[in-house]
Backbone as JSON, one array per atom type, in Angstrom:
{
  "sequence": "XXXXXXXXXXXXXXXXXXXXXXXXXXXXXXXXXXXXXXXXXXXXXXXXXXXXXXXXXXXXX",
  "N": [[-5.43, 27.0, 8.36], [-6.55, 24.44, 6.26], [-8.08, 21.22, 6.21], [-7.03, 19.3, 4.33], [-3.76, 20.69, 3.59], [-3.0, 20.79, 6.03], [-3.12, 17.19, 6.37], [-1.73, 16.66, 4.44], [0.77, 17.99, 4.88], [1.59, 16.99, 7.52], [1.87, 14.0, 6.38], [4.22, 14.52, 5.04], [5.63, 15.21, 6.71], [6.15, 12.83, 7.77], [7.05, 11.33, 6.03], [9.62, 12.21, 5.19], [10.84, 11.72, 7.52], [10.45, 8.88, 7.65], [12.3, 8.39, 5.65], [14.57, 9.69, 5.91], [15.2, 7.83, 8.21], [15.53, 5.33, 7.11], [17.68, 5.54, 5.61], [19.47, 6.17, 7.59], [20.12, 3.89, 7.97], [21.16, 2.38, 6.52], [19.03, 0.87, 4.43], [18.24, 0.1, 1.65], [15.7, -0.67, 0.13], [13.92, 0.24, 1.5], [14.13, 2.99, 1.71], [14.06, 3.37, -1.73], [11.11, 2.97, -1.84], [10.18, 5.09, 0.12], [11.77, 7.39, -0.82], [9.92, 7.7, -3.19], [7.46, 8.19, -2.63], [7.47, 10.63, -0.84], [8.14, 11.92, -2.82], [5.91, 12.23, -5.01], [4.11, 13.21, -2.88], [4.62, 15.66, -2.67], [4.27, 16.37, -4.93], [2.04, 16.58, -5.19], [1.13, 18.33, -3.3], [2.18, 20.55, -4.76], [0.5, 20.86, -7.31], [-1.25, 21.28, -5.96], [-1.5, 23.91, -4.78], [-0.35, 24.16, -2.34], [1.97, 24.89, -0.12], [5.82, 24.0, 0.89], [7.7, 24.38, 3.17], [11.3, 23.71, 3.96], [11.74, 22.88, 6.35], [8.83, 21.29, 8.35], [6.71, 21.94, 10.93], [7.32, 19.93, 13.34], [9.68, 18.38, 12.63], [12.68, 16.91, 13.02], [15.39, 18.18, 13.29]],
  "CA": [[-5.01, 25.96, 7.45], [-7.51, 23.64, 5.63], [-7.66, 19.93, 7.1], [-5.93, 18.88, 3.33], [-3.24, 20.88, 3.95], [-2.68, 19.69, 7.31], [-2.85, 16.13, 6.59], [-0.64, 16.77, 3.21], [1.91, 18.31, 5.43], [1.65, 15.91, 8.1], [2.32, 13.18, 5.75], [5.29, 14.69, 4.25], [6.91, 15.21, 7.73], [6.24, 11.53, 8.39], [7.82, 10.41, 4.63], [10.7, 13.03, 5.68], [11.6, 11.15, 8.71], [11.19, 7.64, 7.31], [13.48, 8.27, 4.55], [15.91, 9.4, 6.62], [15.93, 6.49, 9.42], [15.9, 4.06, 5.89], [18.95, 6.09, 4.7], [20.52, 5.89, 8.27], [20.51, 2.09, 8.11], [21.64, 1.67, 4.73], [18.07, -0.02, 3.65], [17.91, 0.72, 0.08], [14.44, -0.71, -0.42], [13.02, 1.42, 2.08], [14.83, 4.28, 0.72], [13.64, 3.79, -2.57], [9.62, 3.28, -1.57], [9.62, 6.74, 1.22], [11.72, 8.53, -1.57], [8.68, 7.81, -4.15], [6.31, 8.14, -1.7], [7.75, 11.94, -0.69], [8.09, 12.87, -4.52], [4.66, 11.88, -4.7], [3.33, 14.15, -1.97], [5.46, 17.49, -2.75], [4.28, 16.91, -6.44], [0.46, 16.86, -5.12], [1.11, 19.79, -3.03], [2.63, 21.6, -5.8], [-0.63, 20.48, -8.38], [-2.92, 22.14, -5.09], [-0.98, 25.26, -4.32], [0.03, 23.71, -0.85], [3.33, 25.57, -0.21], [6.1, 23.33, 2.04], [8.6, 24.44, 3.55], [12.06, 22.7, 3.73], [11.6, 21.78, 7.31], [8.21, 21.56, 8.86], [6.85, 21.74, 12.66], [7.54, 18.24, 13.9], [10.3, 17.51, 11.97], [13.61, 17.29, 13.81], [16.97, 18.42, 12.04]],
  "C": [[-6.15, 24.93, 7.37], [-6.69, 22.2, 6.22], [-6.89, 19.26, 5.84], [-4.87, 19.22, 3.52], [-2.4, 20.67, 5.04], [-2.22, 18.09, 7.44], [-1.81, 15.81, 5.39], [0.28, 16.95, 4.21], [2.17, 17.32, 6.54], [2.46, 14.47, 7.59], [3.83, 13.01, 5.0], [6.33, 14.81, 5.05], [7.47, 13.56, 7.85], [7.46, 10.98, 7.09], [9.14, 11.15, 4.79], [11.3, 12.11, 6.69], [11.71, 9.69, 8.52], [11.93, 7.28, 6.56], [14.62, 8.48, 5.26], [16.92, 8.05, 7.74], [15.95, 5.41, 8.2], [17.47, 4.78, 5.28], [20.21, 5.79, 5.96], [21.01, 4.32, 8.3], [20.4, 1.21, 7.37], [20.2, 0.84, 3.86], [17.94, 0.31, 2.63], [16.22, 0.48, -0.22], [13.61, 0.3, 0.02], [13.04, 2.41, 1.77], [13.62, 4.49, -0.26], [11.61, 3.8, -2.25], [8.86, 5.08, -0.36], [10.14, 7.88, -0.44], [10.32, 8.74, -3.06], [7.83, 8.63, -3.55], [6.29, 10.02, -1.47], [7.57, 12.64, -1.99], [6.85, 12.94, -4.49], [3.83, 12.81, -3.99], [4.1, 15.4, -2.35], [4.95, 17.25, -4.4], [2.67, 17.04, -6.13], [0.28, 18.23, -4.41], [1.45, 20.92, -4.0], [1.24, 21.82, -6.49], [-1.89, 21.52, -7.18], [-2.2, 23.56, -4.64], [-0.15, 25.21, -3.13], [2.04, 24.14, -0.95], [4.44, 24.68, 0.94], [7.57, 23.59, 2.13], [9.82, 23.29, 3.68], [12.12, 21.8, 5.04], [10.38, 22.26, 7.83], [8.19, 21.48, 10.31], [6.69, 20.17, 12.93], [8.25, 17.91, 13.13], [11.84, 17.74, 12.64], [14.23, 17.51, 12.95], [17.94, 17.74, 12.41]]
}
């Protein structure tokens, strides 16, 4: 895996996990800036081929 890839996916675990702890504790603002933020990165991976699974490694369930 290419270091783009890597730090794409990386990034998308991280926007994965702060949307959720903004969703567990009702913050709407936060919410709405991770859920941009995630669209955002899964639409640049899409535009580069970068394929992402629904859960990556380091992402708890």
């Amino acid at each position: 895996m290419d270091a783009f890839t890597e730090e794409l996916r990386q990034r998308i675990v991280t926007a994965r996990r702060e949307l959720r702890t903004a969703q567990d504790a009702g913050d709407l603002d936060a919410e709405r800036i991770y859920s941009g933020e995630l669209d955002s990165l899964l639409r640049l991976a899409m535009e580069n081929g970068v394929t992402v699974p629904a859960d990556l490694p380091g992402e708890e369930v």
